[in-house]
Every structure is written in C-alpha cells, then in structure tokens.
VOLUM-530634 format. One line per field, with one value per residue (C-alpha): residue in one letter; x, y, z; chain. Coordinates in steps of 0.05 Angstrom, whole numbers, plus 5000, padded with zeros to 4 digits. Layout:
REM residues N
r	c(A / ...) $
x	c(X / ...) $
y	c(Y / ...) $
z	c(Z / ...) $
c	c(A / ...) $
//
This chain:
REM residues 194
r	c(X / X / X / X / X / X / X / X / X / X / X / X / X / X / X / X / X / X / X / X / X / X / X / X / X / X / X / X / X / X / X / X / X / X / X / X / X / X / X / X / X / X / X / X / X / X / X / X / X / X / X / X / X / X / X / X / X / X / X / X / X / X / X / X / X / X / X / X / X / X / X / X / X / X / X / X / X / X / X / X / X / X / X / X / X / X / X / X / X / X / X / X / X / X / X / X / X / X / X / X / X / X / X / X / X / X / X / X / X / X / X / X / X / X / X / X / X / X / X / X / X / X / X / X / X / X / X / X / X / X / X / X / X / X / X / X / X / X / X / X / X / X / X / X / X / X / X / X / X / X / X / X / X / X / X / X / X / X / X / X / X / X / X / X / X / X / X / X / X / X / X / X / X / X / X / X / X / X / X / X / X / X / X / X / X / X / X / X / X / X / X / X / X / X) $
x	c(4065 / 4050 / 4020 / 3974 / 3896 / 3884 / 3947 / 3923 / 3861 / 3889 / 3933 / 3873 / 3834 / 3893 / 3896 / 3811 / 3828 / 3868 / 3843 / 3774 / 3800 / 3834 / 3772 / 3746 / 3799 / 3797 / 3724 / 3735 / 3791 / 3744 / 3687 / 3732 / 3771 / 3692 / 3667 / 3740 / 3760 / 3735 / 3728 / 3742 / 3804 / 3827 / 3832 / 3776 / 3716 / 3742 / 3777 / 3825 / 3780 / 3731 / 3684 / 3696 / 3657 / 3618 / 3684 / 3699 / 3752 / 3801 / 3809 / 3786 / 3852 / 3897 / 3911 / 3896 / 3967 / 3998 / 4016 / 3970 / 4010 / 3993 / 3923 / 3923 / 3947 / 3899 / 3849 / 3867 / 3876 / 3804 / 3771 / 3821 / 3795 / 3715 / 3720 / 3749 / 3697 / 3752 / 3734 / 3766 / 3744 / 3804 / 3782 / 3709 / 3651 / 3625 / 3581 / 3521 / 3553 / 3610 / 3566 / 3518 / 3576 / 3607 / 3534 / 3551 / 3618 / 3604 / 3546 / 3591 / 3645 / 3615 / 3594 / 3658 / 3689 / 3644 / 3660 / 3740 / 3729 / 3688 / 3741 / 3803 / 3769 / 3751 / 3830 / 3841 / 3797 / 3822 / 3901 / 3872 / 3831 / 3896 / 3928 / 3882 / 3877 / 3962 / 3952 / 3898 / 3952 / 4005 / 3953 / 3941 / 4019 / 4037 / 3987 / 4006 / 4082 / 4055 / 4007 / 4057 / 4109 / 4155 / 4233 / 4242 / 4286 / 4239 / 4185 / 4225 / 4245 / 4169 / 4147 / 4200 / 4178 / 4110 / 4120 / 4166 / 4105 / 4050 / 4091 / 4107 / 4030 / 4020 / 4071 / 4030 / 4084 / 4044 / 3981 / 3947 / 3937 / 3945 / 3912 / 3851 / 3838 / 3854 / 3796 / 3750 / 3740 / 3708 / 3737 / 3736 / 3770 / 3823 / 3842 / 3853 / 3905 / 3944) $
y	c(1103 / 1038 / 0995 / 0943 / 0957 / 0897 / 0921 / 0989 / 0965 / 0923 / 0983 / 1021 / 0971 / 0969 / 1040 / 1051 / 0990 / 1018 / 1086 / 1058 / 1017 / 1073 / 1114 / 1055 / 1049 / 1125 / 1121 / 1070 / 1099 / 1158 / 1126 / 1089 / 1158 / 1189 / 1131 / 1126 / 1199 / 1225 / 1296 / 1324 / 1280 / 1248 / 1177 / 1117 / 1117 / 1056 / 1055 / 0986 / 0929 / 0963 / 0926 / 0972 / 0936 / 1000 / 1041 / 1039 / 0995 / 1039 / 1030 / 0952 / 0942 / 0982 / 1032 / 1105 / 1106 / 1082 / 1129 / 1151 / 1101 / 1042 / 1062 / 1067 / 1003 / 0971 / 1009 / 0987 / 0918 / 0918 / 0947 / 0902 / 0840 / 0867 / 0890 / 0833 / 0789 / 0749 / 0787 / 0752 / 0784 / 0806 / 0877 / 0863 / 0917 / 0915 / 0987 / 0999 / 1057 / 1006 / 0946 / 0994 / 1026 / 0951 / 0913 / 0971 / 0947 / 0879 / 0891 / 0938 / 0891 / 0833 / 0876 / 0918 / 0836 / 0811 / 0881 / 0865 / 0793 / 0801 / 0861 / 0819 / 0758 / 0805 / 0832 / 0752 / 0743 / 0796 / 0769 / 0697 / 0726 / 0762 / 0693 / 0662 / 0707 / 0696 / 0619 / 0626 / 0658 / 0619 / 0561 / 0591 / 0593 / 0530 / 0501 / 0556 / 0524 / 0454 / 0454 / 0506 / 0443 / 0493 / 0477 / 0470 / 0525 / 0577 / 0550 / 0560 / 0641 / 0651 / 0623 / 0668 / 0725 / 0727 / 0702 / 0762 / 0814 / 0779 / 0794 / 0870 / 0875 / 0851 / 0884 / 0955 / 0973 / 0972 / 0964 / 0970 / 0959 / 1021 / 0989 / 0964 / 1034 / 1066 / 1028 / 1027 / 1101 / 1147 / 1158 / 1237 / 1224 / 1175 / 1226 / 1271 / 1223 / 1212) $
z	c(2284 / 2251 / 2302 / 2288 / 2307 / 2347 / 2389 / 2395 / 2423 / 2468 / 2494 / 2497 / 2535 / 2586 / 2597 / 2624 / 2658 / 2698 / 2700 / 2719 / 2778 / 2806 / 2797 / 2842 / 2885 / 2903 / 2912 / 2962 / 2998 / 2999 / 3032 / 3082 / 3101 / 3119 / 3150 / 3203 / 3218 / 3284 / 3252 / 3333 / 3347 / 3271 / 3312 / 3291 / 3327 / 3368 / 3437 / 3448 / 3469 / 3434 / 3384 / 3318 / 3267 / 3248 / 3236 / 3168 / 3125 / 3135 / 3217 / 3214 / 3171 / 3218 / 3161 / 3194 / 3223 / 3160 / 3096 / 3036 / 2994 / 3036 / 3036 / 2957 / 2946 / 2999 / 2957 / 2890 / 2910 / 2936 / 2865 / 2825 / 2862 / 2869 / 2795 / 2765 / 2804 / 2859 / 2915 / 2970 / 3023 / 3069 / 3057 / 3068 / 3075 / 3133 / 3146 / 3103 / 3065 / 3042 / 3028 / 2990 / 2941 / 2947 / 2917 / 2859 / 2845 / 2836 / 2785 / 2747 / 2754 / 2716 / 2661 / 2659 / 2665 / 2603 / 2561 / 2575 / 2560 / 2497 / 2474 / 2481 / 2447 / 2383 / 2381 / 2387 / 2325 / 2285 / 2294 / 2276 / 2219 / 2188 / 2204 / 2165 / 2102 / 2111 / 2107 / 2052 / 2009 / 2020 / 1997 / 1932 / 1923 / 1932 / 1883 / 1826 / 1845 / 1845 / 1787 / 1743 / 1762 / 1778 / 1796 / 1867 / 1879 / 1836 / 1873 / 1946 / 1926 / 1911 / 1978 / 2009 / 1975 / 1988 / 2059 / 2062 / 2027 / 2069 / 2135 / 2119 / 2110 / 2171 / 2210 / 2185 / 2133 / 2072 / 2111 / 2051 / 1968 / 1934 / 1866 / 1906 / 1935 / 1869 / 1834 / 1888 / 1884 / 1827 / 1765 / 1780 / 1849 / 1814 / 1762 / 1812 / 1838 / 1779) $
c	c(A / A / A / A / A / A / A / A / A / A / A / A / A / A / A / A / A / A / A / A / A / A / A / A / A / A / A / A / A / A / A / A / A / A / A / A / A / A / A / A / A / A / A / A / A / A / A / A / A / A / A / A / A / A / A / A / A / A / A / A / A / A / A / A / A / A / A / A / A / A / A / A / A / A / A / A / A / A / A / A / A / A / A / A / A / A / A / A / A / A / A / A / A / A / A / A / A / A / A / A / A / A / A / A / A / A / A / A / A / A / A / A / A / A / A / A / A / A / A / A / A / A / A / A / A / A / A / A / A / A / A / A / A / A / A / A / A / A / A / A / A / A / A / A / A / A / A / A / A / A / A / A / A / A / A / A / A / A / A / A / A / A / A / A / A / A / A / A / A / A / A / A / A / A / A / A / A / A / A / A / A / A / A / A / A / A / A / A / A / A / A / A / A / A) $
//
C-alpha cells in the first residue's frame, strides 16, 4: 500500500491509543469488580441506608446490576478522561486500592499525554516540511519561467506539470528518485542494476 508515513504514524498512534486505554479501562473495571463483590452473596458490601463509601466504584455508580457492556464503557470513559488528563471526577476513587492505581494513571497519563502530543506535532512537521520542499519548487519554476521570459501559456503547462509531478510524489506514487538512488550507491552495486 502506498500510504504516506506521517499517516501511517498517525494510524499507528491511534491504534496503542486505544489499545492502552482499554488496557486501563479493564484494569479498572478489574479493581472495581474485587473491591464490590461480596464473594458469599455477589451483592456490594452495602445494605440501603447504608454509608458505602468503602465499596468500590463499581457499587457507588449503581453498576453491579447493570451488564458487562455498561460497565466497559463506564470503564473506558474513566481511563479516557484520567489518561488524557480531564479527569472530571463523576467516577472518582474513593478506596485506597483505587486512589493508589488512580495516582498511577495520572502520572502515566501526562507522559503517555506529552508522547501523543509531541508524536502528532512531528507527523504535523513532516506534512509542512513536504509542503515546504513543494512550495520551494514551485519557486524555482516560476523564476526559470519569468527570467527565461517564457510565453504565458508555455509558462502555465510547466506550472501544471510539475504541480502535477510534485503531487504524485507526495501522494506515495513515485515516492522516490530513481536517478538519485542510482548514484548514491556504489559503482559495483549500480552495475548490478543495469
């Protein structure tokens, strides 16, 4: 496949982004399913009235009745906002064992938020760089048309065409200069070649 690098990375990027948070998420769930279950009955530790601020998250949001789905999301939706540093707090930690694996997640999450940050910035660069080596080119054509005082229409089919050859290079179809690798390697490994 001929897809550019930067979006490649990006794609890549997205994918242990969301393979870490559900790594978190599940983790989570996990601590909140140990911290709720009364291993003897399978109800939370609380009885109604009850104060139940040392059951875990799991009972304090009313989820043991619901399905695993709902728990999931509630689970993802606390890494994605601990991870990406929001935290808002309707899914708090409130035991020592959640607060303790919490404090973990937020440290990780502001470096794993300055790696992501930093990654997308240098796929950023690399697209402006290309952008810039495009407009650098397209530079050196119009002056060859303007000092060569070449007819306007001439002058209009070579901007086309090299607009045309600079945008299949970036769009990975030639991807690269066949002559430039050719003399950039030995002369044993070129006549090889030919």
């Amino acid at each position: 496949y001929n897809i550019h690098q930067g979006v490649s990375r990006l794609m890549n990027i997205v994918v242990v982004i969301l393979f870490a948070t559900h790594l978190v998420g599940c983790l989570w769930h996990a601590i909140g399913v140990e911290l709720d279950v009364d291993k003897a009955t399978e109800n939370c530790g609380y009885q109604e009235g009850d104060e139940y601020l040392d059951d875990g998250w799991i009972c304090r949001e009313g989820l043991n009745e619901r399905g695993l789905g709902h728990k999931y999301v509630a689970s993802l939706y606390w890494a994605f906002s601990t991870l990406t540093t929001v935290g808002y707090g309707d899914i708090a930690a409130r035991t020592v064992g959640e607060q303790g694996f919490s404090m973990i997640m937020m440290l990780l999450g502001v470096s794993w938020y300055a790696y992501v940050v930093g990654s997308i910035s240098a796929i950023i660069a690399s697209f402006d760089r290309q952008n810039k080596q495009m407009r650098l080119k397209m530079l050196q054509v119009n002056t060859f048309i303007r000092e060569a005082k070449l007819p306007p229409a001439l002058g209009h089919r070579i901007r086309r065409y090299y607009e045309y050859l600079l945008s299949k290079r970036n769009n990975g179809l030639f991807g690269y200069d066949a002559d430039e690798i050719l003399m950039e390697l030995s002369t044993s490994l070129r006549t090889d070649i030919i």
